[in-house]
Each structure stands twice: as C-alpha cells, then as structure tokens.
N, C-alpha and C positions, 0 to 999 in steps of 0.2 A: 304698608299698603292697606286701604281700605278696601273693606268687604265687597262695595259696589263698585272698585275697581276690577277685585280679584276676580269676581264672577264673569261666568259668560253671559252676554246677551241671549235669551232664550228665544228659538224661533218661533212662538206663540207672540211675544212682545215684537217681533218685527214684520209677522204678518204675513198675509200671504199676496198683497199688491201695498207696491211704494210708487212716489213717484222719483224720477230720475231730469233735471232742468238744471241748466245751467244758470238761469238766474234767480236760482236760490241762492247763488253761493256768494253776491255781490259784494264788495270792500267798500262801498261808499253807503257813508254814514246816514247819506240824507234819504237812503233807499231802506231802513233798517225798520222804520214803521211798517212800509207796505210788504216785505217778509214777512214781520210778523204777522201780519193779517191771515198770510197767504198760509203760511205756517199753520195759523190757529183754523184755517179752515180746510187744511188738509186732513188734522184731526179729527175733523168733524165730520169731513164727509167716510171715515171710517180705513183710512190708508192709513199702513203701519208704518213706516219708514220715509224719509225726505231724504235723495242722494244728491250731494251737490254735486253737477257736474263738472265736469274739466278737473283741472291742477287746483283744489284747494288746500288752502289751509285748514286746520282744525276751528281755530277761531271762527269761520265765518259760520259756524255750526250755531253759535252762541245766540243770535237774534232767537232761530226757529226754537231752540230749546228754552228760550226763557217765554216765549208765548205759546209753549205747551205742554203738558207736564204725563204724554204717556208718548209723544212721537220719538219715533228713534232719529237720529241723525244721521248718515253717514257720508264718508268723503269716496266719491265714485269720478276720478281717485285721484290721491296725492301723489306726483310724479316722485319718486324716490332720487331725480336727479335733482330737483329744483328745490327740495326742502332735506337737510341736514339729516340723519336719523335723530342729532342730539336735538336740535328744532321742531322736528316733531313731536318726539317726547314731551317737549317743554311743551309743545301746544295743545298735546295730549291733556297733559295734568293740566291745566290751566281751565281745560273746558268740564274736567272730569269735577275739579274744584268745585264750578258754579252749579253744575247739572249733575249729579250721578244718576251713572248705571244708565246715560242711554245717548252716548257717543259710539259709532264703530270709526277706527280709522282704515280706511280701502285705500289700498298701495296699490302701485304698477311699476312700469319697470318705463310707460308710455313710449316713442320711438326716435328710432335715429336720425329723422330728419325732423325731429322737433328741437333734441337735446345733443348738441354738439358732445357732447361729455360719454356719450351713450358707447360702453364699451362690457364687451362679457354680461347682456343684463340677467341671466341666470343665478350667476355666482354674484354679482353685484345684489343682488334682491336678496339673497342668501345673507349676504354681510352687513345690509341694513337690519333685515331682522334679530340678527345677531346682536347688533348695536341695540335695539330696541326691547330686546331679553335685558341687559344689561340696565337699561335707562329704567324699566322697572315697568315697559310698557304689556300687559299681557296678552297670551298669544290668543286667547276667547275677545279680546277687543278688538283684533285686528282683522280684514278679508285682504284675498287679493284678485284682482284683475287678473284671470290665469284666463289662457286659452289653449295654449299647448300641452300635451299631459303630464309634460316631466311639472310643469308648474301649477299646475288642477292639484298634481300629487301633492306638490309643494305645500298648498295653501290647505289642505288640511291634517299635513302634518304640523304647520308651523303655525297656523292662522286658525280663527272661526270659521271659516271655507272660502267659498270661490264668487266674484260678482264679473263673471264673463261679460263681454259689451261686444252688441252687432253678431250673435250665435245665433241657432236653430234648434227646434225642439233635440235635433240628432244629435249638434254638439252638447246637451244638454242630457241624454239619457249616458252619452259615453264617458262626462264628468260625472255622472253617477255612480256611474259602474265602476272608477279609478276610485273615485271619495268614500263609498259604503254610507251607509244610511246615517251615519252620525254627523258628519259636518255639514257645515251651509251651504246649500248652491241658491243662488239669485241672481238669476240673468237677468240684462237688460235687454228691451224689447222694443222695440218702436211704431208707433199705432198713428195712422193719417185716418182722422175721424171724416172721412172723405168715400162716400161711395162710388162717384163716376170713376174707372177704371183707369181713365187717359191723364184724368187731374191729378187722382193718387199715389199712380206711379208717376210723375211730374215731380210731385213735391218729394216724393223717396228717393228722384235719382236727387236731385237740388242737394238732400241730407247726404247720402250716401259719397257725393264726388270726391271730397276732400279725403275720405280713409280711404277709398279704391288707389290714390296715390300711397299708403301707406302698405308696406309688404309684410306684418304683424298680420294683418287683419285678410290681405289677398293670399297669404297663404295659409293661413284659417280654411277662406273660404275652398281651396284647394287641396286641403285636407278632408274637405267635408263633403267631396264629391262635386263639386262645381268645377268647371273646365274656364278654359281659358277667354274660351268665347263670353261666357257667361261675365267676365271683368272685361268686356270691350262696351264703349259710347254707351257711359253710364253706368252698366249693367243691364243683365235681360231680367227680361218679365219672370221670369225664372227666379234668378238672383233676386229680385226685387219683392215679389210674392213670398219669396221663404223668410226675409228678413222683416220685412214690414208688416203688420197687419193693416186692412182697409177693407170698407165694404160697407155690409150695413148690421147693425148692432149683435146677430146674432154669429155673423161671418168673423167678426171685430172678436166678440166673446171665446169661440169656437180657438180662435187661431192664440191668443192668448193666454188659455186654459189646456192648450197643449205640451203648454211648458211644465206649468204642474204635472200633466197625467206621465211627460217625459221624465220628473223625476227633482224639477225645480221644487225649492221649500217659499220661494217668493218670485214675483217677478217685477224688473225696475222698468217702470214705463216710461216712457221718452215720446210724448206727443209731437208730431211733425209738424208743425205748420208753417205759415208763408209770414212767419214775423222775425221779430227782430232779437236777440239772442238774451236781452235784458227783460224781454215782455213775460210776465208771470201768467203761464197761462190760465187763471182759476176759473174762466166758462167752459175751457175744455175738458178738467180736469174733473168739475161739474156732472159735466155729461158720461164721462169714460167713467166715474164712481157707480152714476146711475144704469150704464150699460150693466158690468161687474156685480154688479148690487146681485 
C-alpha cells in the first residue's frame, strides 16, 4: 500500500466549503471537457472539495482530478447496493493510481424504494466495510452518509467521518457530540440563491418532494423535532427554512456558517435551482464563492 493511500485526508485539504452537484459526476465522454473546466474552476474559486452527487462510481472522479491538482474529490455517495465492495475497491485503486492522496469514497446504505436488494442496511454497511478492510481500502479514505446515531457512530469508528445529506445545524451539533472532535463531519446543505420568499421556497419544495417520499430522510426529519404536519404539501415553511438557505447574501451567509459554529469541519453545498440535473452550475457557484469569500 502506498503512503498516499495509507494516509488520511486531512480536513485542512478538504476545506471548509465543497460543492455538492450531481453533474459532476457525468459517464459521458463527450461532457468530460466541460468538468474539467468546471473542475478547474471550482479550484479557483477557493472550494476544497467536489462531491458527486447521486450513486457514483469512483471513476467519474477521474475528469475533475486530472484538471486539478489540490481539489479533493469525493463520492456523496456510492450506494453500497449498486456497486460490489470488491468494485469498488477496484475503482478505488484505479483512481488512487492516477491521482494520489485526494479521492474520498462516501458510501450509504441509500433506500428501500430505490434498491429492491435493500435488506438489514446497518449490518449490510457493516459487511461492505468489512469487505473493503479486506480489499486494502483504508478506513481514513472512506465517509459515510450517516444520519441515525447508531451509524454517525459508525462512520467514525469505521470511516474518516460522517457526510449527512438534507440535516440541520441540530442534526449536526448532536453528530458531534456522538463523533468527538477527531472525525469528519461535512453536511450537505442546500442554498436557493433567491431572495423573494414565495420563489425560494418554490423551488426548495420542487428539490425537497422526491426524499419527503423517502422514510430515511422523514424520519430524520422526526427525530429532529419536526412533526408530522411539518412533511404535509411539500413541507412547511418551517421544514423548508431549516433545511434550505435563501435570502439575501448575508441571510444565505449567516444560515450556512451555522453548521460550522454547530460543529461541522466542511459543508457540501447543493445549489437549488430551476435547471436541468446535467447543467454545471458555475455562475452560481461564482456567486455563492463570492458571498462565502
């Protein structure tokens, strides 16, 4: 095993804002220039970390790290049904190959009504990492997708820490308090660079509808003190104001920077807007550097 395997990613090298976009993480070849671009100007504008989002593979990591040579990568997240442990390892080393020392791979357990397969996923995540002790993948390369505390606990006994998706500053001081000050917490967080109030929360319920179906994430929100009313048409303003940032730059700053004072080491930004799941958004990305700045 080499050294820039063995090592952990340090949270100075991953920063203390990444972005989080699902069309980072694209498989088509002829889209692999304009990541890179996208890539090379995420660096630039001073963000640590690029998470692809959805079910990726490690491979699609490979564009953004060959057009920058300090961004971290990581997979936010690889569903642990869809990809092998022994497939992941291979795709592990394969990117570790080309790029060392700035791959994370971010697992989940993702949900039952996505993954017909979805059975025990506690003890199931348990036995992929197992496999992946094994495969020689190390546990400082790895996060998980944790939201409940038996698996917050999890991911930093077993993993570099926790990359929660769709929490609150609260769920985020209480994964602190489970983790202790040494492992990684990096929420993701989602910002409508939108100030009128009617539009912004528009386009957060638009995001928000498709996991409100999902009972991972509605009973998250029910652990975290939100009532039932709070997951009816849509979501309330309530629900929708805790999980989204919107406003105007200082509002946008303020609600984002809670996560850190809560206890986050990064947070994974997820811009909301009214496009299409392949569009990279780099004006927005632009603008949310220069809020942050």
């Amino acid at each position: 095993m080499s050294d820039s395997t063995s090592r952990s990613i340090s949270k100075a090298e991953i920063g203390r804002y990444g972005v989080w976009s699902v069309a980072l993480r694209s498989e088509d070849p002829s889209r692999r220039g304009e990541i890179e671009e996208a890539a090379a100007e995420l660096q630039e504008l001073g963000y640590g970390t690029a998470w692809l989002g959805g079910s990726s593979a490690p491979v699609n990591a490979l564009p953004l790290l060959k057009a920058t040579d300090r961004l971290i990568v990581g997979t936010s997240i690889q569903s642990i049904w869809q990809y092998d442990a022994e497939v992941s390892a291979a795709g592990f080393a394969e990117v570790e190959a080309a790029h060392p020392g700035r791959f994370l791979l971010g697992l989940g357990v993702s949900h039952a009504k996505l993954a017909e397969q979805y059975r025990r996923p506690y003890s199931a995540l348990v036995g992929y990492l197992d496999a992946l002790d094994a495969a020689g993948v190390p546990a400082g390369r790895r996060v998980l997708a944790a939201l409940g505390p038996k698996t917050v606990r999890l991911s930093g006994e077993r993993a570099l820490g926790a990359i929660p998706y769709l929490v609150t500053p609260e769920h985020t001081a209480g994964a602190r308090e489970i983790l202790g000050q040494e492992p990684l917490l990096a929420p993701e967080f989602g910002v409508v660079l939108e100030a009128d109030p009617a539009r912004a929360r528009e386009l957060a319920r638009a995001h928000l509808d498709m996991y409100l179906q999902l009972p991972n994430y509605t009973t998250n929100f029910l652990r975290l003190g939100f009532g039932e009313d709070d997951l009816r048409d849509g979501g309330s303003d309530h629900l929708i104001d805790s999980l989204y940032a919107w406003g105007d730059e200082g509002r946008i700053r303020e609600k984002v920077n809670a996560f850190l004072a809560a206890g986050a080491d990064h947070v994974a930004l997820q811009v909301v807007e009214n496009v299409s799941r392949d569009d990279l958004q780099r004006a927005a990305w632009r603008r949310l550097a220069d809020i942050l700045a």
